[in-house]
N, CA, C and O atoms as a GROMACS GRO file, in nm:
protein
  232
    1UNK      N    1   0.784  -4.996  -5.270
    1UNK     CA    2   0.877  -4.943  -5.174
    1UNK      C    3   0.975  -4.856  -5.248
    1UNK      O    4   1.010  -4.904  -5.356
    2UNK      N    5   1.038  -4.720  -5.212
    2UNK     CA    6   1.090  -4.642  -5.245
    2UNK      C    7   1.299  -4.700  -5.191
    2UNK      O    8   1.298  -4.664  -5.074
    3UNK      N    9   1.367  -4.728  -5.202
    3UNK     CA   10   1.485  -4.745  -5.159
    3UNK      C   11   1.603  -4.685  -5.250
    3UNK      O   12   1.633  -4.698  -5.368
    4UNK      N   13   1.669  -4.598  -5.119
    4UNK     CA   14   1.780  -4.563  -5.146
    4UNK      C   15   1.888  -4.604  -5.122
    4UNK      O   16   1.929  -4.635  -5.010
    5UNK      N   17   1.973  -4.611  -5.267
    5UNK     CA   18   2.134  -4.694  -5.191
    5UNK      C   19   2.238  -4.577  -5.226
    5UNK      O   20   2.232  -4.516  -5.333
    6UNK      N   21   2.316  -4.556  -5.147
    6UNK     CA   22   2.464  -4.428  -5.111
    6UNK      C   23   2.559  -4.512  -5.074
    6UNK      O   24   2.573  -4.563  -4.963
    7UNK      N   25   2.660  -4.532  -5.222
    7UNK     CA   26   2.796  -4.553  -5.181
    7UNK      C   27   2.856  -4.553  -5.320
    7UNK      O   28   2.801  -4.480  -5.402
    8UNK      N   29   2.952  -4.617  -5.357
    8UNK     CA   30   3.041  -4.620  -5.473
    8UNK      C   31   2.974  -4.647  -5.556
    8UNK      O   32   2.894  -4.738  -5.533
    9UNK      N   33   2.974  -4.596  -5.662
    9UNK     CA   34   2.889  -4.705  -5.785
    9UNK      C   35   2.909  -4.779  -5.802
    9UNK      O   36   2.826  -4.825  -5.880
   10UNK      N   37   3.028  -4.888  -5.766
   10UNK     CA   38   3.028  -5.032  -5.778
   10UNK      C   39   2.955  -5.061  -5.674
   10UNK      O   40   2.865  -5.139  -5.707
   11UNK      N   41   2.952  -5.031  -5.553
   11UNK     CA   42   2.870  -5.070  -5.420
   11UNK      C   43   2.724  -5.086  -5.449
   11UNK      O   44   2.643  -5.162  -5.396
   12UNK      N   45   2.703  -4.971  -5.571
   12UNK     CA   46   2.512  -4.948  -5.563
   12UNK      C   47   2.479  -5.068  -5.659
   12UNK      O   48   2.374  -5.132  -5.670
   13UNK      N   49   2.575  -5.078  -5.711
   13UNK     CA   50   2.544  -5.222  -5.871
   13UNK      C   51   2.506  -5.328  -5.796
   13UNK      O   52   2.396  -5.382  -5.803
   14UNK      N   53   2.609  -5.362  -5.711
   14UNK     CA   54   2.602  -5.464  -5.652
   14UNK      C   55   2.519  -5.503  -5.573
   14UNK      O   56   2.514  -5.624  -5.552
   15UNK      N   57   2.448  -5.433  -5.520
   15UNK     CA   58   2.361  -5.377  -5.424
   15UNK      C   59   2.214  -5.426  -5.464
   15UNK      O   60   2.136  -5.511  -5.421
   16UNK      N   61   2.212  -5.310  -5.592
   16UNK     CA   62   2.100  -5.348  -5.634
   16UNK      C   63   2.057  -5.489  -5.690
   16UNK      O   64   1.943  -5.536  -5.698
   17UNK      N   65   2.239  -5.572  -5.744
   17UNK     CA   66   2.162  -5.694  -5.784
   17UNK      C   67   2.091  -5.775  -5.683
   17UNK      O   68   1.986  -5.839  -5.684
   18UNK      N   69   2.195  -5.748  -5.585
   18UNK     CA   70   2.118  -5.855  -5.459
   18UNK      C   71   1.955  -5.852  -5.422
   18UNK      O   72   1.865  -5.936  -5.423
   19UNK      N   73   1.967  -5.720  -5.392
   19UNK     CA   74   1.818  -5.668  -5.377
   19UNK      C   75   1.686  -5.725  -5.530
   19UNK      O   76   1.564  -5.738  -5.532
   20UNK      N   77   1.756  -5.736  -5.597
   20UNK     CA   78   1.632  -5.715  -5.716
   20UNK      C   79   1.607  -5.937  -5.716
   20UNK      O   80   1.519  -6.012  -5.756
   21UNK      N   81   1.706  -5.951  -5.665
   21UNK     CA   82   1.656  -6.153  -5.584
   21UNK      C   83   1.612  -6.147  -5.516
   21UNK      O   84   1.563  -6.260  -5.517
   22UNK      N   85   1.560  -6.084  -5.399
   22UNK     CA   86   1.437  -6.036  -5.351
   22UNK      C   87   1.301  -5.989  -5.357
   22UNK      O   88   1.193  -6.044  -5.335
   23UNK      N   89   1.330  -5.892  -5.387
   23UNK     CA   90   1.183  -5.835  -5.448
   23UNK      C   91   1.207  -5.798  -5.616
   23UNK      O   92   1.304  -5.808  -5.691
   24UNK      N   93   1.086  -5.757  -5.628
   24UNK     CA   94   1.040  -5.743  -5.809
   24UNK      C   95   1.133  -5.550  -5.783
   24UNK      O   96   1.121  -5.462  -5.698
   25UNK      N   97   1.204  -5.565  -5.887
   25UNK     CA   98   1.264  -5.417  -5.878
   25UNK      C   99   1.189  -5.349  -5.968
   25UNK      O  100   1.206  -5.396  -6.080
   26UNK      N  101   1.093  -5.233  -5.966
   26UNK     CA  102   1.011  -5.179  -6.151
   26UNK      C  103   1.074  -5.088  -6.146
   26UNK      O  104   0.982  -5.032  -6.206
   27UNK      N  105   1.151  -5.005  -6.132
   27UNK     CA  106   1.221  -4.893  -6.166
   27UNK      C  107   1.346  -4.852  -6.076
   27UNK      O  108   1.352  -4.835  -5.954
   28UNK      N  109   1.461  -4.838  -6.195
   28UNK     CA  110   1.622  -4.808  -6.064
   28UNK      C  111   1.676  -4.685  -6.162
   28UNK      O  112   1.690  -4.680  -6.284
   29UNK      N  113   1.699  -4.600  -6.069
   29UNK     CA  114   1.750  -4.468  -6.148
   29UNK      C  115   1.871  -4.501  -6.214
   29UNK      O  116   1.888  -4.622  -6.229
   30UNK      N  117   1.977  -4.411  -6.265
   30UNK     CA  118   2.078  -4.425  -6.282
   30UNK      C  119   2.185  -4.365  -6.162
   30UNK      O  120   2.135  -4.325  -6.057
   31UNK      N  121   2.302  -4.360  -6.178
   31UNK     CA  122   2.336  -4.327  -6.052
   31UNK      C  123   2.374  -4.144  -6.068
   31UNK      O  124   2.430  -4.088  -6.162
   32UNK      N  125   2.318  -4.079  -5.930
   32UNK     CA  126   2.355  -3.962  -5.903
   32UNK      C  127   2.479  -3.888  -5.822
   32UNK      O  128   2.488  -3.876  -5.700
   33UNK      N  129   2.551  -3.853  -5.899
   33UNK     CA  130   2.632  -3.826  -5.793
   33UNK      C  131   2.616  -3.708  -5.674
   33UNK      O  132   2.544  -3.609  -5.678
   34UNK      N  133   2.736  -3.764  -5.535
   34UNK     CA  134   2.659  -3.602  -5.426
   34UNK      C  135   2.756  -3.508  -5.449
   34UNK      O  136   2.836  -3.516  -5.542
   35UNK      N  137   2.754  -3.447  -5.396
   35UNK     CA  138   2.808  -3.253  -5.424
   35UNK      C  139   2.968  -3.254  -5.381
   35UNK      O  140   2.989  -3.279  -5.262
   36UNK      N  141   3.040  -3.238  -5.436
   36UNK     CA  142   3.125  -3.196  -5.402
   36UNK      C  143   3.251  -3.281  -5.447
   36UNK      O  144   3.258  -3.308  -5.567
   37UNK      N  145   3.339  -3.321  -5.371
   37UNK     CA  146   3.438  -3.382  -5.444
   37UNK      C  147   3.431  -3.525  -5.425
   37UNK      O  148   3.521  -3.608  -5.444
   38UNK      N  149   3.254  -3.551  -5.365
   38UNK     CA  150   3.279  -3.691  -5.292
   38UNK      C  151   3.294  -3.803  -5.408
   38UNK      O  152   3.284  -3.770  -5.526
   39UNK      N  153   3.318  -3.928  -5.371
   39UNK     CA  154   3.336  -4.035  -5.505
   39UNK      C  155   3.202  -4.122  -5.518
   39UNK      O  156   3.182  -4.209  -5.603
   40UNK      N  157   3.092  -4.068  -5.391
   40UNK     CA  158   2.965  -4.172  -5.381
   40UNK      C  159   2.885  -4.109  -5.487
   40UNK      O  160   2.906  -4.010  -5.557
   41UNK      N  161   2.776  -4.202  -5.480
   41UNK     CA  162   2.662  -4.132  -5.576
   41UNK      C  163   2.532  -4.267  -5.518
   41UNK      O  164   2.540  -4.384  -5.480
   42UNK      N  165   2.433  -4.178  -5.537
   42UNK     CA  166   2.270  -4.250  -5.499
   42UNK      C  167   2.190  -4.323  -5.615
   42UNK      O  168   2.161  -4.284  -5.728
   43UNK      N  169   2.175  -4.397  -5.576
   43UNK     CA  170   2.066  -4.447  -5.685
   43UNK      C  171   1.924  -4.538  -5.618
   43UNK      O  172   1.930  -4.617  -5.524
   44UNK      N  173   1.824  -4.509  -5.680
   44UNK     CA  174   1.679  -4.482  -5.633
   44UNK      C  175   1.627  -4.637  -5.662
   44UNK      O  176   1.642  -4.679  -5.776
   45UNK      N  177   1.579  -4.707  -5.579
   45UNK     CA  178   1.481  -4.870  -5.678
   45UNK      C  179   1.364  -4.804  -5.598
   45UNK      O  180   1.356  -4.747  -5.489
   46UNK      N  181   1.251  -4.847  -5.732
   46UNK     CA  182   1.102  -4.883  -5.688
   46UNK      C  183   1.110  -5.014  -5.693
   46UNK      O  184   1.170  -5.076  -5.781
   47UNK      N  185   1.019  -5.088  -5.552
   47UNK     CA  186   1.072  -5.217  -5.541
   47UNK      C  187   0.904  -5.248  -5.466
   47UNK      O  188   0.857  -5.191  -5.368
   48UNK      N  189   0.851  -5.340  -5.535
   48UNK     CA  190   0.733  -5.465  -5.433
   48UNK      C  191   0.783  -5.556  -5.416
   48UNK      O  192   0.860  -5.613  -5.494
   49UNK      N  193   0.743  -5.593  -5.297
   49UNK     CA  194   0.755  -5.771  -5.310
   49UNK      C  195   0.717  -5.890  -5.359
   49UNK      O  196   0.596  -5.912  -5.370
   50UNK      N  197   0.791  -5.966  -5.388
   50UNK     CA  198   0.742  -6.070  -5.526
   50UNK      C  199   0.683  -6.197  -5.451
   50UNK      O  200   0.744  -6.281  -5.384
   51UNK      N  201   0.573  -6.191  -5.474
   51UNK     CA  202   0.520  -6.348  -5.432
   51UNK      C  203   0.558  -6.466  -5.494
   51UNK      O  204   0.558  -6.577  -5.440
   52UNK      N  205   0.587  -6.443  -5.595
   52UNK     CA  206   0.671  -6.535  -5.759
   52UNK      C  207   0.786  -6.591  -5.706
   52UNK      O  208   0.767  -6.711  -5.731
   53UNK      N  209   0.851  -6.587  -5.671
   53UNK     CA  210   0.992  -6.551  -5.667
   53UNK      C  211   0.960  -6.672  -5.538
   53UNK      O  212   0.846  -6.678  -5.491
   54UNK      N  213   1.077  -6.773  -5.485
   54UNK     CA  214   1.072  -6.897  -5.425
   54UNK      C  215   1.178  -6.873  -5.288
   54UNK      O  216   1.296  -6.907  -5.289
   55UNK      N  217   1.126  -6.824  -5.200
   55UNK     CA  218   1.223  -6.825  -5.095
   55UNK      C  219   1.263  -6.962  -4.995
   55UNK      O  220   1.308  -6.978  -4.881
   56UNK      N  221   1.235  -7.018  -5.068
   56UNK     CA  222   1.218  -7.194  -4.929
   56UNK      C  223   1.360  -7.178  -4.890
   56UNK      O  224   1.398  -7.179  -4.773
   57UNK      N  225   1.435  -7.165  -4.989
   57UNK     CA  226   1.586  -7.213  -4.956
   57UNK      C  227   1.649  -7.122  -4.862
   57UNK      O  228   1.767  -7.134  -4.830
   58UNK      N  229   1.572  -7.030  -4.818
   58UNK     CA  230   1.672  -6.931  -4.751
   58UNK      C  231   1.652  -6.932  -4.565
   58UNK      O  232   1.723  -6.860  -4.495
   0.00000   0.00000   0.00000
């Protein structure tokens, strides 16, 4: 799965940790920033889902 996250770079950190306790994360860009004077920036996960990984508790 291709996923994009847009917001603060503390927002995308955070973001991504949650996400990567989910699925298997194999590749997260670094962060990009957008044009102009904004303060966000994007950052990219390649992401499958992990069969490994123990969801009972949720």
């Amino acid at each position: 799965m291709k996923i994009r996250l847009h917001g603060t770079a503390d927002e995308c950190t955070v973001a991504a940790a949650v996400i990567a306790r989910a699925l298997d994360v194999v590749a997260q860009s670094g962060p990009y920033p957008d044009r102009g004077s904004s303060r966000l920036v994007r950052v990219y996960l390649d992401a499958r889902l992990n069969t490994t990984k123990d969801h009972s508790d949720e």
